[in-house]
NUPABA-551704 format. One record per residue (C-alpha): residue in three letters; x, z, y. Coordinates in steps of 0.1 Angstrom, whole numbers, padded with zeros to 4 digits, always signed. Layout:
N
AlaXZY
...
This chain:
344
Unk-0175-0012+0282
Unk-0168-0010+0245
Unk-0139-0036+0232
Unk-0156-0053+0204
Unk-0121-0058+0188
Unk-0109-0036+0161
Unk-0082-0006+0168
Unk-0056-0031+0152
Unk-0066-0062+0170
Unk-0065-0041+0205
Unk-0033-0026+0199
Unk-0012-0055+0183
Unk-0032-0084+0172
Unk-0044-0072+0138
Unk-0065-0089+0115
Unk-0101-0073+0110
Unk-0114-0066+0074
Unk-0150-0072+0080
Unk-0147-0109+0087
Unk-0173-0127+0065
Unk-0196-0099+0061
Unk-0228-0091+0077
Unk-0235-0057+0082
Unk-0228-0047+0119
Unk-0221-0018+0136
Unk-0247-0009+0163
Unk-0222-0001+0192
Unk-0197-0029+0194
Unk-0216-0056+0168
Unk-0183-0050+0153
Unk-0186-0063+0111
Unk-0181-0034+0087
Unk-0175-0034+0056
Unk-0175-0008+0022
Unk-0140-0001+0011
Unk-0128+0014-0014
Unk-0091+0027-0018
Unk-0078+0040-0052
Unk-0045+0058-0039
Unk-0058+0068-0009
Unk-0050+0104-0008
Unk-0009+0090-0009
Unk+0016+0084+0018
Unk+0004+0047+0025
Unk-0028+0050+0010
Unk-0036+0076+0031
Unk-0023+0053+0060
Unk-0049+0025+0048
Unk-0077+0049+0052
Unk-0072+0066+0088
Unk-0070+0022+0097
Unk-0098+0012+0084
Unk-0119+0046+0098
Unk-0107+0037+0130
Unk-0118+0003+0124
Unk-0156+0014+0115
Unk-0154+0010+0077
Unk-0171+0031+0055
Unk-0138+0041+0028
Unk-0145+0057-0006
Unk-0109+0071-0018
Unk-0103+0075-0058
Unk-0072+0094-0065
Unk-0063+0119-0091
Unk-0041+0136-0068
Unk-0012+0138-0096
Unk+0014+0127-0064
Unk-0009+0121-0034
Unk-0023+0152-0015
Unk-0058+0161+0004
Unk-0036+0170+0032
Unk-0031+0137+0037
Unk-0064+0128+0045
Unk-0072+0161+0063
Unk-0075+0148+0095
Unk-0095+0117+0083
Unk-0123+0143+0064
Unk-0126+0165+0094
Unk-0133+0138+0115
Unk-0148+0108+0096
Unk-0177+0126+0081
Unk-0199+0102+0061
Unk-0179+0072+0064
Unk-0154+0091+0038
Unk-0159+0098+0007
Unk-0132+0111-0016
Unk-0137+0111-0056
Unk-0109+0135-0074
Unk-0103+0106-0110
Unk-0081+0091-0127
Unk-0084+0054-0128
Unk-0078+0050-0164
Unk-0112+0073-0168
Unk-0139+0055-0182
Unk-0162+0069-0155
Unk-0149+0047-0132
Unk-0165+0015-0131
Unk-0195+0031-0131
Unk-0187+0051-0102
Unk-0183+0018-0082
Unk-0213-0001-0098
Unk-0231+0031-0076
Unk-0207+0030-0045
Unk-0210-0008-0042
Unk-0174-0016-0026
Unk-0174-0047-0007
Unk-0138-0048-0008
Unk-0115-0030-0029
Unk-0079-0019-0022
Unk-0058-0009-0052
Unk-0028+0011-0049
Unk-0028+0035-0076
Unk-0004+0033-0098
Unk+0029+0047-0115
Unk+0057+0033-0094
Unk+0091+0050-0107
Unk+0112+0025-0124
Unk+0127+0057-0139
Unk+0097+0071-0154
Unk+0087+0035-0170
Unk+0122+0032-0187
Unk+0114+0069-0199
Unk+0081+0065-0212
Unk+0069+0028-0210
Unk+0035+0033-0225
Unk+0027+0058-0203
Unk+0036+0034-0176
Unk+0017+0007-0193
Unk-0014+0029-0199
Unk-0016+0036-0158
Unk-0009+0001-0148
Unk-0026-0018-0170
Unk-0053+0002-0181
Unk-0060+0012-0148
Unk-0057-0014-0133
Unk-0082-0028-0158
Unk-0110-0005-0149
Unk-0104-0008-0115
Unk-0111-0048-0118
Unk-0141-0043-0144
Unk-0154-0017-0114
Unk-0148-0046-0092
Unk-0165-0071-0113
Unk-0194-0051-0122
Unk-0203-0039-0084
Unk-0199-0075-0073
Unk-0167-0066-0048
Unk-0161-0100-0032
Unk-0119-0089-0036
Unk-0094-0066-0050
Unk-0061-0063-0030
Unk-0036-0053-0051
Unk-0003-0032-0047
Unk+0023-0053-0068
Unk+0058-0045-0065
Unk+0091-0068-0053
Unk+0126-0072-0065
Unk+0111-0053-0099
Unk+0088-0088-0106
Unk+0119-0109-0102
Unk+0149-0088-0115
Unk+0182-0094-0110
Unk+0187-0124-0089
Unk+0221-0146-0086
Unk+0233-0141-0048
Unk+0223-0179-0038
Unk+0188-0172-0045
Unk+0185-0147-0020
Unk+0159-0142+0000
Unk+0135-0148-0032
Unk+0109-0171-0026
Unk+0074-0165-0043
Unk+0081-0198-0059
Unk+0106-0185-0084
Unk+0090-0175-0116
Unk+0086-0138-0127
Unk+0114-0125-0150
Unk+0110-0085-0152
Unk+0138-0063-0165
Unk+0118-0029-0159
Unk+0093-0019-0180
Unk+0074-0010-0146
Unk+0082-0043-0136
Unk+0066-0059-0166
Unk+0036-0042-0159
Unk+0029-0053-0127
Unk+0038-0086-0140
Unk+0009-0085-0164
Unk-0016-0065-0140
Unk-0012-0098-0118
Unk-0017-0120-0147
Unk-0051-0100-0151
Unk-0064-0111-0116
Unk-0056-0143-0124
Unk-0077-0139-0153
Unk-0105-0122-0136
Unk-0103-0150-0108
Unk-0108-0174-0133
Unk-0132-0159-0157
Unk-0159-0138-0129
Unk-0144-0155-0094
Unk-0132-0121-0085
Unk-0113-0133-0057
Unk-0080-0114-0053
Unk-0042-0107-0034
Unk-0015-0094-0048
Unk+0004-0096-0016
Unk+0007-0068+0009
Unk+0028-0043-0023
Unk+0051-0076-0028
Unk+0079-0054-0013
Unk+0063-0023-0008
Unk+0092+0002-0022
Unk+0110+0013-0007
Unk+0090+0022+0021
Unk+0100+0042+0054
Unk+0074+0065+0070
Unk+0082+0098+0087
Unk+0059+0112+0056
Unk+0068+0093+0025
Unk+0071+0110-0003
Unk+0092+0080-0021
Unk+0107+0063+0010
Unk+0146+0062+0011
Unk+0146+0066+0046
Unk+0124+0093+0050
Unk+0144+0112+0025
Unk+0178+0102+0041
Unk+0166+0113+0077
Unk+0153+0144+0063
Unk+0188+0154+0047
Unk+0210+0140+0074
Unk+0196+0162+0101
Unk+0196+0192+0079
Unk+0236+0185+0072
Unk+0230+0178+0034
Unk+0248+0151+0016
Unk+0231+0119+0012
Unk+0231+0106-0024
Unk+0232+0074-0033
Unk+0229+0056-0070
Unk+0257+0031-0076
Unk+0283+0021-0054
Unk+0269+0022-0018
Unk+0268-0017-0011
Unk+0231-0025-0030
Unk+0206-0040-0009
Unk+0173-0036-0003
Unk+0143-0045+0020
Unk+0126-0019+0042
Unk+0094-0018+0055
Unk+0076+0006+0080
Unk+0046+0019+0068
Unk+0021+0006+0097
Unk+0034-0030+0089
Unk+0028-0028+0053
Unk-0012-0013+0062
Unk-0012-0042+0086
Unk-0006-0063+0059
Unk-0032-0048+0036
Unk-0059-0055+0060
Unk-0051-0087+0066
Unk-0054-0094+0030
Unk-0084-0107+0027
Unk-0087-0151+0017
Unk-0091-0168+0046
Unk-0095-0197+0024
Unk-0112-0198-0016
Unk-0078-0199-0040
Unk-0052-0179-0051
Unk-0024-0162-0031
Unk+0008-0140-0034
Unk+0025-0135-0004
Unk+0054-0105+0003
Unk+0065-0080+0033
Unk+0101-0073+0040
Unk+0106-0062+0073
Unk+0145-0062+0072
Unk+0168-0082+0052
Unk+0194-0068+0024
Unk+0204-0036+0045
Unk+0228-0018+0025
Unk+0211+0015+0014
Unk+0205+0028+0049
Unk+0228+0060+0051
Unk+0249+0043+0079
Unk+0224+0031+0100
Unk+0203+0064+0095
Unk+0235+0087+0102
Unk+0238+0062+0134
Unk+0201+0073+0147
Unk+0207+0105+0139
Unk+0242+0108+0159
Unk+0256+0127+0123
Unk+0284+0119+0100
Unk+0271+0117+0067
Unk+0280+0133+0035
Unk+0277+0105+0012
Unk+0279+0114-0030
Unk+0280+0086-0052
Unk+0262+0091-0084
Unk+0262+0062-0118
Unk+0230+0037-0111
Unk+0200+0044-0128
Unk+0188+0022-0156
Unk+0162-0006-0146
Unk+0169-0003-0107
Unk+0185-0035-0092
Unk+0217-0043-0074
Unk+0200-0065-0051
Unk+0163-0077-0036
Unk+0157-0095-0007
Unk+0125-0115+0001
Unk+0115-0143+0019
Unk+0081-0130+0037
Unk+0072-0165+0055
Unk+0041-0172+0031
Unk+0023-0137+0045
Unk+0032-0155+0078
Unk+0014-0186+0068
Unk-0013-0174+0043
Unk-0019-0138+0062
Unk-0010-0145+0099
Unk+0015-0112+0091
Unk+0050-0100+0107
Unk+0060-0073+0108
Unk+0066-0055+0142
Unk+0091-0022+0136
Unk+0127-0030+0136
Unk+0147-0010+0110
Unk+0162+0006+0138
Unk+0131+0018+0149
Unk+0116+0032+0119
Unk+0148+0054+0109
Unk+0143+0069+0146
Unk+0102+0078+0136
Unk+0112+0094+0106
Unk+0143+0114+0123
Unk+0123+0127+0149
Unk+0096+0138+0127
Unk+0116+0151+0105
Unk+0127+0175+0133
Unk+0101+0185+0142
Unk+0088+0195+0108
């Protein structure tokens, strides 16, 4: 007897895309919808896609693949066949929207992006051009192929700089105050959705990327943890920018999809909700020499200009707005990545 619930709702109580839509898979009367995912050939991109296969969806993937990779999708071509579609271009092209106006995306799920902090204090307009630009075509694609949303990758402590201790967790309440020029960006890209809300009722969330980096995954090309595990086991020193007691929140990969594809309104208005999984955790060396069962080699290098001391988040409007919590324990995830970073 086929479960009429998607892979997520069977296997912890996810949240279904398709809610609101009509079209219906024959099999389980399950609702599908048309997604498209700009990003989707990188590590949680990728990670969006093989969810929302598994779920039925039909998934057009735009990515220039200057830092995600088709092997990250392998699995997902070989086996989805014309429920994927995966267009090689660059979101800033101009062919873009009308790509979408002939895909006709139901929903669309923005990631792309340029996400180093470093390279945006380097080279600010290049940063600008990809994020705002982008992320400009991307909504005029949206707008013009009538997708009834656009969920949006934002970013976390980068949107609300450097905050005194007794703020800590942030709540989404506190106003925006940048001190990155990639923060700055994202900054603005949201103040475009407003916009486009507003001005076309292009209904949209800028929640699930709210603390998005750094991510864990046993894959991630970005993800502290990941990197630690991989070092630790291979006996390398661990190096860390500044002085060792900066914290951050952490977030497993299958938590921050989760959130993604809960992201949908479940209500007309606007909403901007974030996903820390664990709490100001002192860069994780410690805790991922402890899963390990190594002694790490720790070298202190001078913090990098427009990274933060501190970010911590307070998550409880995805709980409210999204029905969202996330399930891996930090302890958990650093085990993941260990072990598959063994195996590799």
């Amino acid at each position: 007897m086929c479960d009429p619930r998607p892979l997520g709702d069977r296997r912890r109580g996810g949240h279904r895309i398709g809610d609101g839509h009509r079209r219906r898979t024959n099999r389980c009367r399950r609702l599908t919808v048309r997604a498209l995912v700009t990003g989707g050939a990188g590590f949680i991109g990728s990670t969006l896609v093989d969810r929302l296969l598994a779920e039925g969806h039909t998934v057009d993937v735009v990515d220039d693949l200057s830092t995600g990779s088709l092997s990250n999708l392998a699995e997902a071509r070989a086996s989805a066949g014309h429920q994927l579609t995966v267009h090689q271009m660059d979101i800033r092209s101009a062919e873009l929207v009308p790509l979408m106006v002939r895909r006709q995306p139901e929903v669309v799920f923005h990631l792309a992006a340029q996400a180093d902090v470093r390279v945006s204090v380097a080279d600010p307009v290049f940063d600008a051009d990809v994020n705002l630009i982008g992320t400009l075509r991307v909504l005029e694609g949206a707008r013009s192929s009538s997708a009834g949303r656009v969920v949006f990758a934002a970013s976390g402590g980068t949107l609300y700089g450097e905050p005194d201790d007794s703020e800590l967790p942030l709540k989404e309440s506190l106003p925006y105050r940048p001190l990155s020029p990639y923060g700055v960006s994202k900054k603005a890209a949201i103040d475009y959705l407003v916009a486009y809300r507003e001005l076309h009722s292009l209904e949209s969330r800028p929640g699930p990327g709210q603390c998005l980096w750094p991510e864990t995954g046993p894959h991630g090309e970005a993800g502290v943890v990941a990197i630690f595990a991989e070092r630790l086991l291979k006996g390398d020193p661990v190096t860390i920018f500044g002085d060792g007691e900066q914290t951050r929140d952490f977030v497993y990969v299958d938590d921050v999809v989760d959130a993604f594809v809960r992201g949908r309104p479940r209500a007309a208005g606007w909403c901007a909700t974030s996903v820390p999984v664990a709490r100001r955790r002192s860069t994780s060396s410690t805790v991922m020499a402890e899963q390990a069962g190594v002694k790490p080699d720790v070298d202190l290098q001078p913090l990098r200009p427009g990274e933060l001391k501190r970010s911590s988040l307070d998550p409880s409007r995805a709980g409210i707005q999204l029905g969202w919590k996330a399930w891996t324990e930090l302890g958990r995830a650093p085990r993941r990545c260990s072990t598959s970073s063994a195996v590799d």
